[in-house]
MITOR-501302 format. One record per residue (C-alpha): residue number from 1; residue in three letters; y, z, x. Coordinates in Angstrom, 1 decimal, padded with zeros to 4 digits. Layout:
BEGIN
+-----+-----+--------+--------+--------+
|   i |  aa |     yy |     zz |     xx |
+-----+-----+--------+--------+--------+
| NUM | Ala |      Y |      Z |      X |
...
+-----+-----+--------+--------+--------+
***
This chain:
BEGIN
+-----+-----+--------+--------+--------+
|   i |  aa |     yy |     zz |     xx |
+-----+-----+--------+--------+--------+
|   1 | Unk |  109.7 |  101.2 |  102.8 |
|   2 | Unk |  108.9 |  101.4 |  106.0 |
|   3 | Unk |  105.4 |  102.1 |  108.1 |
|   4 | Unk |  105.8 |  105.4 |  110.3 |
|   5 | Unk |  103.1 |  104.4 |  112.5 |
|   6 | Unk |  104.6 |  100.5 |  113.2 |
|   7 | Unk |  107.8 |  100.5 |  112.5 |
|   8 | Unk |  108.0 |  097.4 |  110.6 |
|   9 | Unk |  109.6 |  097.5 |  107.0 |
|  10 | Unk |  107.3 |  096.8 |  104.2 |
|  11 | Unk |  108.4 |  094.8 |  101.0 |
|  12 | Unk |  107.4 |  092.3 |  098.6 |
|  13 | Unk |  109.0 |  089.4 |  101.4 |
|  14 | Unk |  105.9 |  090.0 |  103.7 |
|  15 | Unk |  103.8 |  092.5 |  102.1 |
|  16 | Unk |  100.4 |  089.9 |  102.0 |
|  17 | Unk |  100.7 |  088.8 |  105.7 |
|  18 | Unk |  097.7 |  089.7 |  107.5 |
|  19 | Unk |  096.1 |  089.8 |  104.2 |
|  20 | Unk |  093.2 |  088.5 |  105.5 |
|  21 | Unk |  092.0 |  092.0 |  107.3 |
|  22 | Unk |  091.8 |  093.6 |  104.5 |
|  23 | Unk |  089.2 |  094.6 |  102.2 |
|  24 | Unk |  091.4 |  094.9 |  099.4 |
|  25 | Unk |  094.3 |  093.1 |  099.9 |
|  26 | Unk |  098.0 |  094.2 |  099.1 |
|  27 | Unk |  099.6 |  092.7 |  095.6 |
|  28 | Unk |  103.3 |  092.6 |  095.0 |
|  29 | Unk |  103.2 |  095.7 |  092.7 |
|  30 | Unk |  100.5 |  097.7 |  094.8 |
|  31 | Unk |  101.4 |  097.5 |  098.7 |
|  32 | Unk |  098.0 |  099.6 |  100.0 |
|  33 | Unk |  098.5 |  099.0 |  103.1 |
|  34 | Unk |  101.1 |  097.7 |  106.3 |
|  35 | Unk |  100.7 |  094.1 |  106.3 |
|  36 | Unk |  101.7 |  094.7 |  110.3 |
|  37 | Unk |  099.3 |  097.4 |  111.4 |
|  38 | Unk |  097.2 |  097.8 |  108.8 |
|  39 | Unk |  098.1 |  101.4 |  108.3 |
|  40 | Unk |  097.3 |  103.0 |  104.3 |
|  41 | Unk |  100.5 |  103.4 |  102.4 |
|  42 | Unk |  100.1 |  107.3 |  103.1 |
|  43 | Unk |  101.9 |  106.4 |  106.2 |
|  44 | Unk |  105.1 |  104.9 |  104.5 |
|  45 | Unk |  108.6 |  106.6 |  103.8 |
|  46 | Unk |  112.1 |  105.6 |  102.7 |
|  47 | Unk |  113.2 |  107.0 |  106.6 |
|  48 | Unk |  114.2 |  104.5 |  108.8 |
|  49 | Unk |  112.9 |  106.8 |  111.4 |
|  50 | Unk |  109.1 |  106.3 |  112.6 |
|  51 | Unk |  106.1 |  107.8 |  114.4 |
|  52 | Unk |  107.2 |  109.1 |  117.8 |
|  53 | Unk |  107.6 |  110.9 |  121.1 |
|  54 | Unk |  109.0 |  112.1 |  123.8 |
|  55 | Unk |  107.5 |  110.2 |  126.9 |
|  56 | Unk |  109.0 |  113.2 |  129.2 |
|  57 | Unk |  106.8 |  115.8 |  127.4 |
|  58 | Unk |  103.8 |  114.2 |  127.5 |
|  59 | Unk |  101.0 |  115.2 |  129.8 |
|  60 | Unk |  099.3 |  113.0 |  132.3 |
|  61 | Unk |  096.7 |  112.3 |  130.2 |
|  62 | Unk |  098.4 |  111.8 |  127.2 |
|  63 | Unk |  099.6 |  108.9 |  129.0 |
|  64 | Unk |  096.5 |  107.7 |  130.2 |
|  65 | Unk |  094.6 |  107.7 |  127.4 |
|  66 | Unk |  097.7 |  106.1 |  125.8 |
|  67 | Unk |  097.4 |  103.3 |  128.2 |
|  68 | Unk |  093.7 |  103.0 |  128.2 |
|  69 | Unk |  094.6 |  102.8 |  123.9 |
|  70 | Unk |  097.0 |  100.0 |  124.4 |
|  71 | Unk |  094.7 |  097.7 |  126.8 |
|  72 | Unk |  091.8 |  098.2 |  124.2 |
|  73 | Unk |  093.8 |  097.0 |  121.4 |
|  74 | Unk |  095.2 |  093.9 |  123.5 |
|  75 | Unk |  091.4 |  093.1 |  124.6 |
|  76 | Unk |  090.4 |  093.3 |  121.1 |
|  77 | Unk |  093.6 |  091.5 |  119.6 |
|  78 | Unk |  093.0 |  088.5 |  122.7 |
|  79 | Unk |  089.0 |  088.1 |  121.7 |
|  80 | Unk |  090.6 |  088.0 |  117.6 |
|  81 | Unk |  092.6 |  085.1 |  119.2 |
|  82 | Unk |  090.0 |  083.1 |  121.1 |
|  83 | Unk |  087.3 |  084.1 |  118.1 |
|  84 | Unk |  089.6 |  082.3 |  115.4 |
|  85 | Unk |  089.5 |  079.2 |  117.8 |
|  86 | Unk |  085.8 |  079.5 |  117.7 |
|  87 | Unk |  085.0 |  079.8 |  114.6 |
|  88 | Unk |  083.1 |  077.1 |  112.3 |
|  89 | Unk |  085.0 |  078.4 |  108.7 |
|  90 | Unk |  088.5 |  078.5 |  107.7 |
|  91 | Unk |  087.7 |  081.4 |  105.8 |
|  92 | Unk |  086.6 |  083.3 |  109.5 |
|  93 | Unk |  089.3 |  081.8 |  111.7 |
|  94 | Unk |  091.8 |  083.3 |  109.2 |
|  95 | Unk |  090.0 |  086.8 |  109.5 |
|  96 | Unk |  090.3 |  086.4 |  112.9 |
|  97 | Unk |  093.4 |  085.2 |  113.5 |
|  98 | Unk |  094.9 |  088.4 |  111.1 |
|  99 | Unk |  092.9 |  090.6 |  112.8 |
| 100 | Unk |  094.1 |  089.7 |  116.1 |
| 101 | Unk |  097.7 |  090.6 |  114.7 |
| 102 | Unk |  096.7 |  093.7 |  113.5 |
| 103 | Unk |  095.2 |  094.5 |  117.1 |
| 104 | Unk |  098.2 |  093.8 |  118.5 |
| 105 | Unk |  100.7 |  095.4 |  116.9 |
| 106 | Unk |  098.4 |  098.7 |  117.6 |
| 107 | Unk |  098.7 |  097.7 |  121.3 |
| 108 | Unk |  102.7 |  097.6 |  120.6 |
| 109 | Unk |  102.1 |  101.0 |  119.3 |
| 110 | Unk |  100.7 |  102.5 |  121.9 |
| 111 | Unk |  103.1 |  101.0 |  124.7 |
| 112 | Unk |  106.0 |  102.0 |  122.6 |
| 113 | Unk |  104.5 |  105.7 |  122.5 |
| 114 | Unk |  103.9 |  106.2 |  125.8 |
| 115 | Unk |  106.9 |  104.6 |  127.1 |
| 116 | Unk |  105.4 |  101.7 |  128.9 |
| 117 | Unk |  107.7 |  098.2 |  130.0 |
| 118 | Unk |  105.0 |  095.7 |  128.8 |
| 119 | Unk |  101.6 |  094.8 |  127.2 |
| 120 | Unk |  099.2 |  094.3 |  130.1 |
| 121 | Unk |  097.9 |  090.8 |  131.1 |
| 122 | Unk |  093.7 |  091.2 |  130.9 |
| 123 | Unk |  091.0 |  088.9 |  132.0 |
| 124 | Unk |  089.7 |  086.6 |  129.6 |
| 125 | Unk |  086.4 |  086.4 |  129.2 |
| 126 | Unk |  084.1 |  083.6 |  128.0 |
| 127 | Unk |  083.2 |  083.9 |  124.3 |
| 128 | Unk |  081.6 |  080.3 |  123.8 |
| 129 | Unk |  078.4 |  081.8 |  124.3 |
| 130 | Unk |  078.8 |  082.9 |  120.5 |
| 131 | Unk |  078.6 |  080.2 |  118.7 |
| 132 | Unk |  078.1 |  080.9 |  115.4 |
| 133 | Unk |  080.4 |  082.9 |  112.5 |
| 134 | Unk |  077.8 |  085.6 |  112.4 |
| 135 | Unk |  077.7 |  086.2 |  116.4 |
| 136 | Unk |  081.3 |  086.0 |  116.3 |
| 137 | Unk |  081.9 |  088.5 |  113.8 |
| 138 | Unk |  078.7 |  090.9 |  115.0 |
| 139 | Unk |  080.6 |  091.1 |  118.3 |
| 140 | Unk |  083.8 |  092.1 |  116.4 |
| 141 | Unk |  082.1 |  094.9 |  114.2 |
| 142 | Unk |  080.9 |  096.4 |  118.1 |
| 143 | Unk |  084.7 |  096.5 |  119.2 |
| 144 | Unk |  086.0 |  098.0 |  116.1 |
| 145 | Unk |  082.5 |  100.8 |  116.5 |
| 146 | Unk |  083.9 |  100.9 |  119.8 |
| 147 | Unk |  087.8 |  101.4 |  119.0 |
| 148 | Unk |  086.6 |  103.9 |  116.6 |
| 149 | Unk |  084.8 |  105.8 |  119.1 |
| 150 | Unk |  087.4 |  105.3 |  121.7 |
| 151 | Unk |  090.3 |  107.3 |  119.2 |
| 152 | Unk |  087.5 |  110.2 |  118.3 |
| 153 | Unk |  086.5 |  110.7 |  121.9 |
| 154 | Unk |  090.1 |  111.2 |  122.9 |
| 155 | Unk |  091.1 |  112.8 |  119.9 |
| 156 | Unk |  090.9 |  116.7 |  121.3 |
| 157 | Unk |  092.8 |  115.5 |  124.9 |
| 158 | Unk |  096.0 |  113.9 |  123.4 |
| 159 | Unk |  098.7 |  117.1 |  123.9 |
| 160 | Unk |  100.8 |  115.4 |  121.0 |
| 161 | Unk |  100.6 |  115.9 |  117.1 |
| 162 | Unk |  102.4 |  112.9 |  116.5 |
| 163 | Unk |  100.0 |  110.7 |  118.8 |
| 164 | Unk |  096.7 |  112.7 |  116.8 |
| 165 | Unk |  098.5 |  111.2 |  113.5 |
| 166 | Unk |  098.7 |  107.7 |  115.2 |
| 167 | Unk |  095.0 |  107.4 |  116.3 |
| 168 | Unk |  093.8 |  108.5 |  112.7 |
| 169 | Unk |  095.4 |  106.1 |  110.9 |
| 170 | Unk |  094.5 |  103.5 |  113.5 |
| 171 | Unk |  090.8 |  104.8 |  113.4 |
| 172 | Unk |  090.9 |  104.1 |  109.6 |
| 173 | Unk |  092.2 |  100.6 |  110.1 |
| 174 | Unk |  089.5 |  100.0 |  112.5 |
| 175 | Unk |  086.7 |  101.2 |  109.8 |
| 176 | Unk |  088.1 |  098.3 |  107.4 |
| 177 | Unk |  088.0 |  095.8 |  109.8 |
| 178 | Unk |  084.0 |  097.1 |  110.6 |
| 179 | Unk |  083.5 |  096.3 |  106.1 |
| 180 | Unk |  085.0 |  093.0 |  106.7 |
| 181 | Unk |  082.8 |  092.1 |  109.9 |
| 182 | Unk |  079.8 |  092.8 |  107.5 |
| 183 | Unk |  080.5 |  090.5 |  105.0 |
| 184 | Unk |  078.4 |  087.4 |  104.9 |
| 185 | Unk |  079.7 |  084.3 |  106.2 |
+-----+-----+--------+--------+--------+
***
């Protein structure tokens, strides 16, 4: 199978990377979910063909927004990063460190959508200042409110059917990852 909105190819090789970003994770026999973008298994097909569109029929603001999408997922994916560096539990860096995949492969989404020659380089802030699990995983449940809000504020602006597909089943992803930062520590 293979994940419209990613790309990648789904199997039982690699189907419980990631698996850590999920609520209910994938098993051999049951594949819920793209162990690369986190996208539900609605999104999957036997086509080799994915998710996309043509960067010349885009509007303006299509674009924007697209590029405004991608440097919100690599901001969130590079505080996943640092946060699974910072964190006192295995058990949390490993939530972390899955979730900052999952961030980036959205960002790889996005710049592969709207046509774009690179993931940007952002500035990193601080995050030392949170220095415990629960601060840690209270500042990723206000990205992924945030992300969420992000893809339903833009949602009637995007000119492309395809792209409205995209943010939805990003948008879901995000709400998983807002169950996960819940869970005690």
């Amino acid at each position: 199978m293979r994940c419209l909105v990613c790309g990648m190819k789904v199997n039982t090789k690699n189907f419980d990377l990631n698996k850590y970003s999920f609520i209910k994770g994938n098993e051999k026999e049951n594949i819920i979910y793209c162990p690369f973008c986190g996208a539900h298994k609605i999104y999957f097909d036997q086509k080799d063909e994915v998710y996309s569109v043509n960067k010349e029929k885009l509007d303006k603001q299509s674009l924007k927004i697209l590029d405004m999408a991608m440097k919100l997922e690599v901001f969130n994916g590079e505080f996943y990063k640092e946060a699974s560096k910072l964190a006192k539990t295995e058990r949390v860096s490993k939530i972390f460190k899955d979730l900052s995949n999952i961030e980036f492969m959205h960002a790889k989404v996005h710049k592969r959508l709207g046509g774009f020659s690179k993931l940007p380089k952002l500035n990193k802030p601080d995050y030392t200042r949170h220095d415990t699990d629960r601060k840690l995983l209270d500042v990723a449940k206000d990205r992924e409110k945030h992300a969420i809000n992000f893809y339903k504020k833009y949602e009637e602006k995007i000119s492309s059917e395809i792209i409205l597909k995209i943010f939805k089943a990003l948008t879901d992803v995000e709400k998983q990852h807002i169950e996960i930062t819940e869970k005690d520590v």
